[in-house]
N, C-alpha and C positions, 0 to 999 in steps of 0.2 A: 706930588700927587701920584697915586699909584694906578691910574687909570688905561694908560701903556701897556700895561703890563697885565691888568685884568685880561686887556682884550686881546692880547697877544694868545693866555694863555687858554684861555675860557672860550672864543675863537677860532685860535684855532688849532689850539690838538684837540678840544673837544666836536670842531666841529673837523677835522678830518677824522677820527673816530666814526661819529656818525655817519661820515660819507661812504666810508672802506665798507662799513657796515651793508651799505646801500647797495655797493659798486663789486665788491668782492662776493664770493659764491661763502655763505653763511648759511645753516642749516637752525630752525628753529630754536635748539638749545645754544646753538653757541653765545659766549659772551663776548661782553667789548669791555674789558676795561682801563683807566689812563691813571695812572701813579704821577700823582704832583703833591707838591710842596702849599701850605697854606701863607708861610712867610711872615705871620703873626699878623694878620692882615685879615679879620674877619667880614669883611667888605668881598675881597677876593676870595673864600671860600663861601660866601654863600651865593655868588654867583656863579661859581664852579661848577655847585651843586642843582642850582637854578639851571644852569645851560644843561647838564648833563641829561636830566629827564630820566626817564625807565627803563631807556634800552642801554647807557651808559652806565658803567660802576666804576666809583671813585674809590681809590686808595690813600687818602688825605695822611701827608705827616705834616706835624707842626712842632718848631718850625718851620722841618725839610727832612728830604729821603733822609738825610746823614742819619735821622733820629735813631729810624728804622736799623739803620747799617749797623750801630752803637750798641743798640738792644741784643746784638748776637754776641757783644763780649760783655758787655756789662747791663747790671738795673741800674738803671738813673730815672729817677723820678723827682728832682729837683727842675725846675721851669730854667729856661736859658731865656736869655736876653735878646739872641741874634743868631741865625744862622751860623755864622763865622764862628761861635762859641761851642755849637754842637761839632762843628768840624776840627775844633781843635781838639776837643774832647774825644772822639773818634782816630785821630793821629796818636794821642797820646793810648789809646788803647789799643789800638793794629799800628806797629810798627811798618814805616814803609809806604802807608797810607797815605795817597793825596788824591785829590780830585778826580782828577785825569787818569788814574792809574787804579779804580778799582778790582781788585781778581777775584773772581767767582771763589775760588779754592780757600780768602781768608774769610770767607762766611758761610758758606755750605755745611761747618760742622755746628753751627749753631741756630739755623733755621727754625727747629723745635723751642730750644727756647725762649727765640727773639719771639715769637707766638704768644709763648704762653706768658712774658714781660708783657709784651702789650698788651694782651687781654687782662691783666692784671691792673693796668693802670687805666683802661676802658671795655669792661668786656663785652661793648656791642659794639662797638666799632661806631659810636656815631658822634659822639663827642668832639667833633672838629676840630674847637678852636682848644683844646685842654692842652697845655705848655706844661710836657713835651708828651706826644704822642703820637700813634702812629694804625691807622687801619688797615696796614698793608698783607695784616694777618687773613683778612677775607679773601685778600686774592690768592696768599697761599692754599688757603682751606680752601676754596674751589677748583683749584688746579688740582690740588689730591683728589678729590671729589672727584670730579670728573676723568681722574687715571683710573679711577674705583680703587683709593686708599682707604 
């Protein structure tokens, strides 16, 4: 049962989110938002979604960030099976690549168009559970947004 782990995560990064929110000096426009992994587990993504509410924004990849990281070297739009298979798939595309050891410098040149990948394979970002994909283009577009890109 996956229910550990729902409440681990929907609990509590979403509800330390809301706390910082609360607790820290935040000014009307600012945003909150938390980048997790759906885990192919639509149970846990719609309670993700559910906890988050209007002042939260969610970054959903499914079946995990690795998706996202992937889209900056390559389009794949074939559905994985399991986390562990988007992560092999990501090693074999960045040499040098493991978990533990991501560097901003082997994906910074591809940001634009891990973007424009994902919106191609959902271009509203709302699509949750679609295997493989990734909303995490919204939180880029807001971060330029708010640089005034």
């Amino acid at each position: 049962m996956k229910w550990p782990t729902l409440r681990l995560i929907t609990s509590g990064s979403l509800r330390r989110a809301k706390r910082r929110q609360l607790v820290d000096d935040y000014d009307d426009d600012d945003q909150i938002w938390c980048v997790l992994d759906t885990e192919l587990d639509s149970r846990l993504a719609e309670a993700m979604l559910a906890k988050a509410g209007p002042k939260v924004q969610l970054a959903l990849s499914t079946p995990c960030f690795d998706f996202w990281l992937l889209l900056h070297h390559k389009d794949h739009r074939a559905p994985f099976q399991t986390a562990g298979h988007v992560e092999k798939a990501l090693k074999s595309a960045v040499r040098g690549w493991t978990k533990g050891s991501t560097r901003f410098g082997d994906f910074q040149d591809g940001i634009e168009v891990a973007c424009q990948r994902a919106k191609a394979i959902d271009s509203d970002g709302n699509d949750d559970m679609r295997n493989p994909s990734s909303s995490a283009w919204k939180l880029v577009e807001s971060i330029r947004a708010s640089a005034g890109e």
